[in-house]
N, C-alpha and C positions, 0 to 999 in steps of 0.2 A: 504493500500500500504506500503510497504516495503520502507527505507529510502536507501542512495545512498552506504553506507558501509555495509547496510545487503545483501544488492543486490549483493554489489562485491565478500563478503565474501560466500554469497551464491554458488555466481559463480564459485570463486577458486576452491570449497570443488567438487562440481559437475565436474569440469575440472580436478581435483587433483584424483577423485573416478572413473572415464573416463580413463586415463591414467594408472590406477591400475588392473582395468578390464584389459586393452589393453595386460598390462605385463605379466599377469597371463594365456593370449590365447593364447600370441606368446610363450610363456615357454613351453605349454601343447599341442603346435601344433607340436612343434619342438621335445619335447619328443614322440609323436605319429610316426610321421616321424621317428625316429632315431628306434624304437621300430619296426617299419612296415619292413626295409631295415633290420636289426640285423635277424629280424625274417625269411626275405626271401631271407638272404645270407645263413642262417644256415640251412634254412629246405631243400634249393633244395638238399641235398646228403645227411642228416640226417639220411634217413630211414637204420635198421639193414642188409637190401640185398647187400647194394653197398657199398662200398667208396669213393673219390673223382675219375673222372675217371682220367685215366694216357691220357698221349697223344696220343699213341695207340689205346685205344678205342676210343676217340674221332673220330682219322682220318677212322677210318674202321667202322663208324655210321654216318659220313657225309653225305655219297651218297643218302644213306635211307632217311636220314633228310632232305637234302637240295628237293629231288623228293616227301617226305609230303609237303614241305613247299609250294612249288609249286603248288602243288593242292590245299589244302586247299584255297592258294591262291585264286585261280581260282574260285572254287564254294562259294568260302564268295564274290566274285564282281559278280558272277550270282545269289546271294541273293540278293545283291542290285538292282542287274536288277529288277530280279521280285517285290522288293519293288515299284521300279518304276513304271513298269505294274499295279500291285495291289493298287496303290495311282490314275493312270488315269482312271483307270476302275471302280474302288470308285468314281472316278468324274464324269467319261459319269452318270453313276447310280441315279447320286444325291443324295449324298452321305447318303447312308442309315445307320441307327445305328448299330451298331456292336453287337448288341445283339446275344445272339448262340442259341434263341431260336427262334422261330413263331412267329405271332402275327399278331393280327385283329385288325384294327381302329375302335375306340369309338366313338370317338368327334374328329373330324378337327378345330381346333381353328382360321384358314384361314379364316373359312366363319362363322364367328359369326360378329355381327354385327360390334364390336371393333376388326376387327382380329389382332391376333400376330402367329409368326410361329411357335406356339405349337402342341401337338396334345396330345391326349388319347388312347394308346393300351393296349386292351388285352392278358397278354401273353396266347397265347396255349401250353397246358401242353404235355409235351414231351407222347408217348406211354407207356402205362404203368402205370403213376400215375395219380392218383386218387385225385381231390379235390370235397371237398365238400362244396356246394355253401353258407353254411348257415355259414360257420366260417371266420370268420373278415377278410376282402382283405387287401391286402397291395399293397401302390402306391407310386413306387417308381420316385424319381427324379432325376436327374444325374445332375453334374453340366454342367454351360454352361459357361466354362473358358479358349476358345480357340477351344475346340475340339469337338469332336461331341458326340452325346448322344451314350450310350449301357453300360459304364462299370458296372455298378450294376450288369447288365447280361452277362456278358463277357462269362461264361464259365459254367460248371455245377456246379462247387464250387463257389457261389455266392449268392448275395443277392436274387435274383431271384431264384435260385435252391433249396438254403436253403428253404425259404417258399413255393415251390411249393414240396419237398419233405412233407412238414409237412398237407398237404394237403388243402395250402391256396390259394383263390383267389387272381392273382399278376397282377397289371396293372401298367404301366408305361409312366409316361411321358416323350415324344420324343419331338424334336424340328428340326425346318430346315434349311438348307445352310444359307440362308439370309432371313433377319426381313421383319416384313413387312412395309409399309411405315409408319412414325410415331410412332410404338408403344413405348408402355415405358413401362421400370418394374414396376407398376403399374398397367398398362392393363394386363402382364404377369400372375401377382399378381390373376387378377379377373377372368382372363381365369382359372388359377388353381383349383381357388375356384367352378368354373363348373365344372370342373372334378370331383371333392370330391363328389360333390353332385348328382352329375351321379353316381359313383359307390356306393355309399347309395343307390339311387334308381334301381338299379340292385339288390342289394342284402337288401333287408328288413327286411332279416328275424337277419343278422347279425350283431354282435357288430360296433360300429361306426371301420372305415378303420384304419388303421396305415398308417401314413406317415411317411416315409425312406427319409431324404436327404443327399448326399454325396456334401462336401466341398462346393460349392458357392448352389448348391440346399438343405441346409442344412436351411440357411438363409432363401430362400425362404419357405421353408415349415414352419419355424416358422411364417414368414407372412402371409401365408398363413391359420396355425392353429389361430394366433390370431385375425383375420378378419372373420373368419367361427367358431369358438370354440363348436358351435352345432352339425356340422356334421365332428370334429375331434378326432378321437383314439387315443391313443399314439403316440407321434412324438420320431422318432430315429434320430440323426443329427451326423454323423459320418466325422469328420475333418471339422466343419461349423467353418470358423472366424466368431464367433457375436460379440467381443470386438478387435475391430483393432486395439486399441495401446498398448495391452497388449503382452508379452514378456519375455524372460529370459535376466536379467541381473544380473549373481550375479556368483560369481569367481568360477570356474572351472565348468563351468556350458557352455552348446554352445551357440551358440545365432542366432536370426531368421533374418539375412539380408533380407529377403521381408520388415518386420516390417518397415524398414529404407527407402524404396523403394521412398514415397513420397514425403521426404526430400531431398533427393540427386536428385529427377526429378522436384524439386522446383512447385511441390503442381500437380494438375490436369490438368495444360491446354495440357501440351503434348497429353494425349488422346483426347483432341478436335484436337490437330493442325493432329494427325495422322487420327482422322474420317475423317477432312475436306481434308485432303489428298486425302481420299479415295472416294471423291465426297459422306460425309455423312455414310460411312462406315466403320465403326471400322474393323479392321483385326486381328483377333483370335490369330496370328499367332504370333503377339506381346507380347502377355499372356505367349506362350508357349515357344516363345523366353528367359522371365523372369525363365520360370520355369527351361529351361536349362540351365541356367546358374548358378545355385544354384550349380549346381553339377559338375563343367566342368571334372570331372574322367570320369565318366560315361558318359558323352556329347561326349566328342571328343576321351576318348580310352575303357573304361573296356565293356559298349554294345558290342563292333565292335571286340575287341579283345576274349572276351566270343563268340562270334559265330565264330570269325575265329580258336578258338584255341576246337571246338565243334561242327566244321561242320560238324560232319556224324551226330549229331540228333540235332541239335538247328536251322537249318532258320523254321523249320512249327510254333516252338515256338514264332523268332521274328519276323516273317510277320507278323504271327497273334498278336501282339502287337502294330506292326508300323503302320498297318494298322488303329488302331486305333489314333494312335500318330500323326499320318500325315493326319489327317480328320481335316483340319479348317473350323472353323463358322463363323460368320458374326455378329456385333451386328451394330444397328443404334448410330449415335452421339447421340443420347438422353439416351441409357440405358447407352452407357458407361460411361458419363460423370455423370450417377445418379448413379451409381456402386460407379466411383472413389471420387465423391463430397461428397457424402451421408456416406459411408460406407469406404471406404479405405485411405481417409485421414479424413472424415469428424467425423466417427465414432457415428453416430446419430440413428443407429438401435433400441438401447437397449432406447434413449432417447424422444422416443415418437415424434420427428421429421417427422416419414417416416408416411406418409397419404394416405386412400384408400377410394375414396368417400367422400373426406374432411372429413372424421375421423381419426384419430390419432392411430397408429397402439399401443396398450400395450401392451406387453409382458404379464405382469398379468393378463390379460384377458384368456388365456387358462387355460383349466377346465381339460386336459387330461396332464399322465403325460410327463415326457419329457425325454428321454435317451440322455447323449453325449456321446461319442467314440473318445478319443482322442489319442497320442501317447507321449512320450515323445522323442520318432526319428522325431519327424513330424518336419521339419524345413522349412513348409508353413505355417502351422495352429498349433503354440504353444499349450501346452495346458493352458496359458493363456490367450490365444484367444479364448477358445474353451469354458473355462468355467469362468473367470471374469464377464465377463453380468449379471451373477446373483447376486452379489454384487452389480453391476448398475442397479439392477432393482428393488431386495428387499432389505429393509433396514436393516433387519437382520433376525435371524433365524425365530422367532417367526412371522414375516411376514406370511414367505414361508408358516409356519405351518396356521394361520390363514386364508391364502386365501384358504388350502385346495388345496395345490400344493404338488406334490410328485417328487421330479427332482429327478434322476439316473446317477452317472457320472461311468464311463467304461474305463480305464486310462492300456494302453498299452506300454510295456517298450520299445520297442526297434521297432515296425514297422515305415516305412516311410509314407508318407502323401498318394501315392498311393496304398502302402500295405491293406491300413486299409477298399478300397473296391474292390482291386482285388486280394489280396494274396487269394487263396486255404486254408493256414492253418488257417488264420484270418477269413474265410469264415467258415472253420468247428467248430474252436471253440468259438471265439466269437458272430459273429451273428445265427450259429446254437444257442447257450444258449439263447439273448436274443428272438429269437424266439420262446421259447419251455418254455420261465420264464416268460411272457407278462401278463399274466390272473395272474400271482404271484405278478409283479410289482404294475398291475390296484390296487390289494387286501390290498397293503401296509398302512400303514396312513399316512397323512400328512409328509414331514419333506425332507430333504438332504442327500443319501444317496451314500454310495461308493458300486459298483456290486464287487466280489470278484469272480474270476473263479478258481478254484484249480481240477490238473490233477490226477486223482488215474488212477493205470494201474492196470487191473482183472487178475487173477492167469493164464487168459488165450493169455496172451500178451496185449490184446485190452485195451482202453482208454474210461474213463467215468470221466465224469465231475461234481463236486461239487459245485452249486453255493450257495453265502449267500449275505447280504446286510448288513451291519456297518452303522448306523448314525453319520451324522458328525456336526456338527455346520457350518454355513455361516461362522462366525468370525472367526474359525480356519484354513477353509479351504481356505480364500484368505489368511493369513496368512504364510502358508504353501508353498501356490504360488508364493507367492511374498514377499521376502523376506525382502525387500526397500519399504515396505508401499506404492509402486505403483510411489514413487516419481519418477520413472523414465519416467513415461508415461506424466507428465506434458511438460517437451519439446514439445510435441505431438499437443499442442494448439499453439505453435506459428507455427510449420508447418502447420497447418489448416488455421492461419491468414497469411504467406505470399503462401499459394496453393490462397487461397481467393483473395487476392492483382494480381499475376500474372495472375489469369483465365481472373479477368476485366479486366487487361492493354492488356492479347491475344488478347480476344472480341474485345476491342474496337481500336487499332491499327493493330494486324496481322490478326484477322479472315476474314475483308472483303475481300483481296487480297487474301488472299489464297483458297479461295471458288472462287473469280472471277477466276483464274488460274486453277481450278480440274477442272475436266469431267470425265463421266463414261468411257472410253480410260483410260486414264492419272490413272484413282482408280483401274480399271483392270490393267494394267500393271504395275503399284506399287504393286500388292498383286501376279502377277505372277512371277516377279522377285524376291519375297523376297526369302532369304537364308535359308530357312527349305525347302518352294516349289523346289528349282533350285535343290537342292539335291536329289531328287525323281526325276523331270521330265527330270533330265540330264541324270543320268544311269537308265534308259529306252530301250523300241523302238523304241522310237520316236528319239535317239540319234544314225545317221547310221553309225557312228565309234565303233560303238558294234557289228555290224553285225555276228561278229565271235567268240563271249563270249556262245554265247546258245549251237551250236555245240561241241563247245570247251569242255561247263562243262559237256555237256552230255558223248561225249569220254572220258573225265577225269574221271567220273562214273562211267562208265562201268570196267576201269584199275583202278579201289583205292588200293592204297598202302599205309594203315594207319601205321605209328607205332605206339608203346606202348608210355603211358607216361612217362616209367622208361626208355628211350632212355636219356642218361646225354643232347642232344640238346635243349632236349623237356624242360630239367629240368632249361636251362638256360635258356632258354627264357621265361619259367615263372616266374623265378627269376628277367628278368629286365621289364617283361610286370608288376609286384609291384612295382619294383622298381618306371617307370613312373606314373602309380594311386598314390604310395605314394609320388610325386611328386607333382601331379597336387591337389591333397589332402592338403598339405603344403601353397601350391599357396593361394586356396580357404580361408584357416584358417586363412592366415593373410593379406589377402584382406577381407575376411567379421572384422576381430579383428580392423584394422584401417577406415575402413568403420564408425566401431561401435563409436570408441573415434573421428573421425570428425564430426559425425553426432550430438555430444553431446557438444563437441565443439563448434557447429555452434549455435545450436538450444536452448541451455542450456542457455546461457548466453541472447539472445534475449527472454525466458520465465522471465525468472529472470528480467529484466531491464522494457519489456512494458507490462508482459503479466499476472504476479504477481498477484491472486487472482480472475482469470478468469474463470480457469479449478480448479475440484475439486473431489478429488478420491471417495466422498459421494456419494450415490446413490438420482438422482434427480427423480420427476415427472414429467409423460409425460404432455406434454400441454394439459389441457382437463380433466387429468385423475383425478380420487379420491383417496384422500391419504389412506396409505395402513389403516385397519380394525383397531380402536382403540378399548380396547376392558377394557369396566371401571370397577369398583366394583362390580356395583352391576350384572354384568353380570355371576358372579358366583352362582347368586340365578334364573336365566330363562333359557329357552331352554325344559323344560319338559324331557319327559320319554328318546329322543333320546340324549338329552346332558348328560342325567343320563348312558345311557348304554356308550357310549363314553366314560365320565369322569373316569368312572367303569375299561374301558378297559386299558384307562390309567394309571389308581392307579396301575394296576396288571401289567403293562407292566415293567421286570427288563431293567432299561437303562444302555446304554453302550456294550450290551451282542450284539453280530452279529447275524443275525436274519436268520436260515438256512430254505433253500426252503420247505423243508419239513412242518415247521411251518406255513408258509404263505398259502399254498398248503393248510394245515388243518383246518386255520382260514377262509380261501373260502369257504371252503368244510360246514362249521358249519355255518355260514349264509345262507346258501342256506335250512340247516335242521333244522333251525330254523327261517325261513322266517317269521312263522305265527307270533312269536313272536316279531320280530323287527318293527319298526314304519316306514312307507311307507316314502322313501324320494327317491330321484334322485342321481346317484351317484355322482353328484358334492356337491349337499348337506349335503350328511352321510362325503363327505371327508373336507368341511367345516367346520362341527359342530364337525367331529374327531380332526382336526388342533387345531380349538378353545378353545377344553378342553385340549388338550395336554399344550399349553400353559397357561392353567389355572392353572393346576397339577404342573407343573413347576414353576411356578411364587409361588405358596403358595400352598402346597399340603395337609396341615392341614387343608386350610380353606374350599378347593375343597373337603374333605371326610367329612367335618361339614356340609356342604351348599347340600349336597345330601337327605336331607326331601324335603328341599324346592324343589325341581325336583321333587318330586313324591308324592307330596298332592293326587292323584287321587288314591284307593286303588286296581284297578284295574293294573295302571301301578307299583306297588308296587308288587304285586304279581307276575307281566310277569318280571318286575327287577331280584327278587330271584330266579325264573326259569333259567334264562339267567344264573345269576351267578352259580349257583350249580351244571349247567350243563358242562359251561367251568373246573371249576377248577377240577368237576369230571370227565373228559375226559383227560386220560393219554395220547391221539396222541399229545394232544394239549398241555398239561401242564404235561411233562414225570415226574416228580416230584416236589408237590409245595417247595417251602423254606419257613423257619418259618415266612421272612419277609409276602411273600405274603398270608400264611394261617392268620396270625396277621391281617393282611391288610383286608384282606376278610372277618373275622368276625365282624370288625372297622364297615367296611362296612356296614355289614347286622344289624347293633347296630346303623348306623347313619341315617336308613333310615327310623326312625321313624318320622311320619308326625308331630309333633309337634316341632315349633321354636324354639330353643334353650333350648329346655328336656332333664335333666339330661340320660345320657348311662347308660342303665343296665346292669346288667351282662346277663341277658338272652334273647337272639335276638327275643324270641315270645314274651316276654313282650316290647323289642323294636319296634317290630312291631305290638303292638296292639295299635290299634285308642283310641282317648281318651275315659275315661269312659265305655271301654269293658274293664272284666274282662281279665288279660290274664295266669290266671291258668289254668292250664290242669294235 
């Protein structure tokens, strides 16, 4: 424990570093603002056709203007009607997923013995393409964060399209309206795990599935992979928080107000006092509420104002969006309160805390590898959040590499949290790549590495993609993250101990009164009156003071009188329709900026004073679990023939060099044509014992090319050793030209793999390789 003056001092410097942030956002917000307005006073009449207009024009462009203004009018509040219609008729429906494709039910997870309200579909493949049953399915999850399942499938350009173009088996998991009595993520957990293994047994003939999670099903599928690690393929986890109190704090950098969210709602019982509201039922609606508010431009003008200032082709676009927006779900007080306990303030994921069948869920335990997708627009899912857990789980590089874990991280500049699984162009080129690089990924070895996507355009206009993979170290790359050694995330433990303090004092003074008080009445009309619903089921048909908006907009249809955008009206009203977004923009930045120094403020000074040596930015182990692979001395002299081919591949591997598809591609290609020769293991095994030697090679790589007799006492596996060797390095796909290092390296090699302990090197590799007591003249 820290004494009463380190404490204080501790405290200032964290109050004093708070306030330096704060200065640096409000500086950089106001310059954005001043920058956005500069920009959109000078562009409306910039272009070389016009000049500013005279008065004149203005008044003899009026009449045109103010008779568009009116219509547009008109048919942007008959979009919302129909938003309306399209929100009730989604509800008679029950509320189905917005997927744009088909689909056959698998597994109803209602009627399993534990139900929960999941299910298992098939997607059916559009007319026209073609899959074939025998190549690896992919099952995707969507998250369940207020809204309803489909966006994976939203459209043709998607997660769903992409792998059904590629000819893959695609099933999906769906969920519905409302939970079922009691269940818990937990049971969700195990229901999933039936799925998995349903579509294994559908498809036998294929590689274990791929599991896709987008944002809160991102999480689950890693629960999911580490509770089943048998029957999981690569997992791709595209915007998953797995490290919740991780974050950007560092000067001119943005910052992730969610992150704060738990502080300022003084820990989790709110989401109890809101389930119990609901007689037991959490309202979706609450989630979505948070979400919009991150944004209030886009909340309260630039959507509304984008379709009104685009009404001749934009409502098909955003019905078919809102439609999805305006789909709320239901969770029970029991997941939510294990969401917000467990994971959003508790942050006990990556900790081995969260249990399925009284076992203790590990991260390390997945055998497959694992892609993240993150963005740095993302301002739900940092990419702190996104990728920190690995640091919290492995203790460093040589971990990852020894358990024989291959992680992929995927780091997008500029898309937002929902870009990243419904954008179109995010759809063609990032999850096109990783679907078409997957069997390149599996082939990689052990280690940490960064995806790199680079655009070339063909002489013929068209777009082709270059992928390659960078290794990175663990230790550089939280580094890189986090630029404050993480100290900022300590705060984060005393919010966890006063969420903890207020849940008991709800429970045990306000919960029984306020459950005495609900009824299912009182929870239904608390969720029909919220203000996301009243907005949809107000401008409706169901509202008879519209009665004369339908006809209205159809007459106003049939007379459209568009002007151009180079009408000077047009020009000024996009000039002040900026003006407001950079407005409410402004708002935002230093409402999240003072947010940020209260929150550090509050919470800083209470880590400092009770909380001092509790939390610790180390990576712990889970309860249960076995500490990561120690791996001792003499472990450079066992393993046999496959630690010998391994170690081999090592010595030859140039490090630091980015490793292009094409090579990975050819190292697949060559295990396969050299089957007979490799030593029969499992591919979690070969990726084990690859990890193993990599960190042997690493550690002492003098000692790893000395200790290679001892691997190959047998003179059988000594001969298929050479074979191996002299067929890589003579294989130009594979090795387009050796370097002197590795020609040196390779004959090191073939000079060290004489069976006898510690035998002087000859110069000549068939006297190195001859057994003792044979001649080896020739």
């Amino acid at each position: 424990m820290l004494d009463i003056a380190t404490q204080l001092v501790r405290t200032t410097e964290l109050q004093a570093k708070a306030m330096e942030v704060f200065l640096v956002r409000a500086k950089g917000a106001q310059q954005r603002y001043t920058t956005l307005l500069t920009k959109a006073l000078g562009a409306g009449f910039s272009d070389t056709s016009s000049e500013l207009p005279l008065p004149w024009q203005l008044a003899s462009t009026w009449q045109q203007y103010v008779l568009d203004v009116y219509q547009r009018g008109l048919i942007t509040l008959d979009t919302l009607r129909q938003r309306g219609n399209d929100y009730l008729a989604h509800q008679v429906a029950g509320k189905p997923p917005v997927l744009h494709f088909e689909y056959e039910m698998v597994l109803d997870a209602r009627q399993f013995a534990q139900p929960v309200n999941y299910a298992l579909v098939r997607i059916v493949p559009p007319a026209g393409t073609i899959i074939d049953p025998t190549r690896r399915p992919y099952v995707i999850i969507d998250p369940r964060a207020g809204h309803g399942p489909g966006i994976g499938g939203f459209k043709d350009d998607s997660q769903v399209g992409v792998a059904l173009k590629e000819g893959h088996p695609v099933y999906f998991v769906i969920f519905f309206p409302e939970p079922e009595p009691g269940q818990t993520l937990v049971d969700v957990c195990e229901a999933e795990q039936r799925f998995l293994r349903r579509v294994c047994e559908l498809h036998p003939e294929s590689p274990k599935p791929v599991l896709v999670g987008n944002c809160q099903g991102g999480w689950a599928a890693m629960m999911v992979a580490t509770a089943s690690p048998e029957d999981t393929g690569a997992v791709i986890i595209s915007g998953a928080p797995m490290s919740y109190w991780g974050g950007s704090w560092t000067s001119g950098e943005g910052n992730n107000p969610m992150r704060y969210a738990g502080g300022f709602l003084g820990g989790t019982w709110l989401a109890s006092f809101s389930a119990d509201l609901g007689h037991g039922l959490f309202d979706g609606a609450h989630l979505v509420t948070n979400f919009e508010n991150l944004d209030p431009a886009n909340t309260y003008w630039d959507k509304y104002y984008h379709l009104f200032a685009n009404v001749d082709t934009e409502p098909s676009r955003f019905l078919e969006f809102e439609r999805w927006w305006g789909g709320y779900f239901l969770m029970n007080r029991e997941e939510i309160e294990w969401i917000t306990q467990n994971l959003f303030v508790g942050n006990d994921l990556w900790a081995g805390d969260v249990k399925v069948k009284d076992s203790a869920l590990d991260l390390r335990q997945i055998q497959s590898p694992i892609i993240m997708f993150a963005s740095m627009g993302d301002n739900i899912t940092p990419p702190q959040q996104a990728f920190n857990w690995i640091a919290d789980t492995y203790t460093s590089t040589e971990d990852i590499k020894a358990r024989g874990q291959v992680i992929i991280g995927l780091l997008h500049e500029r898309a937002g949290h929902l870009a990243l699984f419904v954008s179109g162009k995010v759809a063609k080129r990032e999850h096109t790549q990783l679907v078409s690089v997957l069997k390149s990924i599996e082939a990689l070895p052990p280690g940490l590495y960064a995806m790199k996507i680079d655009e070339q355009k063909r002489p013929d206009g068209s777009v082709e993609y270059e992928v390659e993979f960078v290794e990175h170290r663990l230790e550089d790359l939280v580094a890189r993250l986090n630029r404050f050694e993480r100290l900022d995330e300590k705060p984060f433990a005393a919010v966890n101990a006063v969420a903890d303090f207020n849940q008991r004092a709800y429970e045990l003074f306000a919960q029984p009164l306020v459950q005495a008080t609900s009824s299912p009445v009182s929870g239904w009309l608390g969720r029909t009156l919220h203000p996301l619903r009243v907005q949809h089921w107000a401008l409706s048909d169901l509202n008879p003071w519209l009665w004369w908006l339908e006809p209205t907009a159809r007459a106003v249809h049939a007379q459209r009188q568009a002007v151009p955008r180079s009408n000077p009206w047009r020009k000024i009203e996009a000039t002040v329709s900026t003006c407001i977004s950079a407005s409410l923009d402004l708002y935002r930045d230093l409402r999240d900026a003072a947010g940020e120094v209260v929150f550090f403020d509050t919470y800083g000074p209470l880590f400092f004073l009770y909380f001092q040596g509790q939390a610790s930015g180390a990576a712990q182990l889970p309860q249960g679990a076995a500490p990561h692979p120690q791996l001792p001395p003499a472990v450079f002299e066992v393993g046999g023939y496959a630690a010998a081919l391994a170690r081999a591949g090592e010595l030859l591997e140039r490090s630091g060099v980015p490793i292009p598809l094409a090579r990975i591609e050819r190292k697949h290609a060559l295990m396969k044509e050299y089957a007979e020769l490799l030593p029969v293991l499992s591919e979690h095994a070969w990726k084990v014992t690859r990890g193993q030697q990599d960190v042997l090679v690493r550690r002492d790589p003098e000692r790893a090319l000395l200790t290679l007799p001892q691997l190959l006492s047998d003179p059988s596996d000594r001969s298929r050793f050479l074979q191996v060797l002299d067929r890589i390095v003579g294989d130009r796909e594979f090795v387009a030209e050796p370097t002197h290092d590795q020609l040196e390296m390779v004959e090191r090699r073939r000079l060290s793999s004489a069976p006898a302990r510690g035998r002087r090197l000859n110069s000549s590799p068939r006297q190195a390789l001859s057994p003792p007591g044979e001649c080896s003249c020739n």
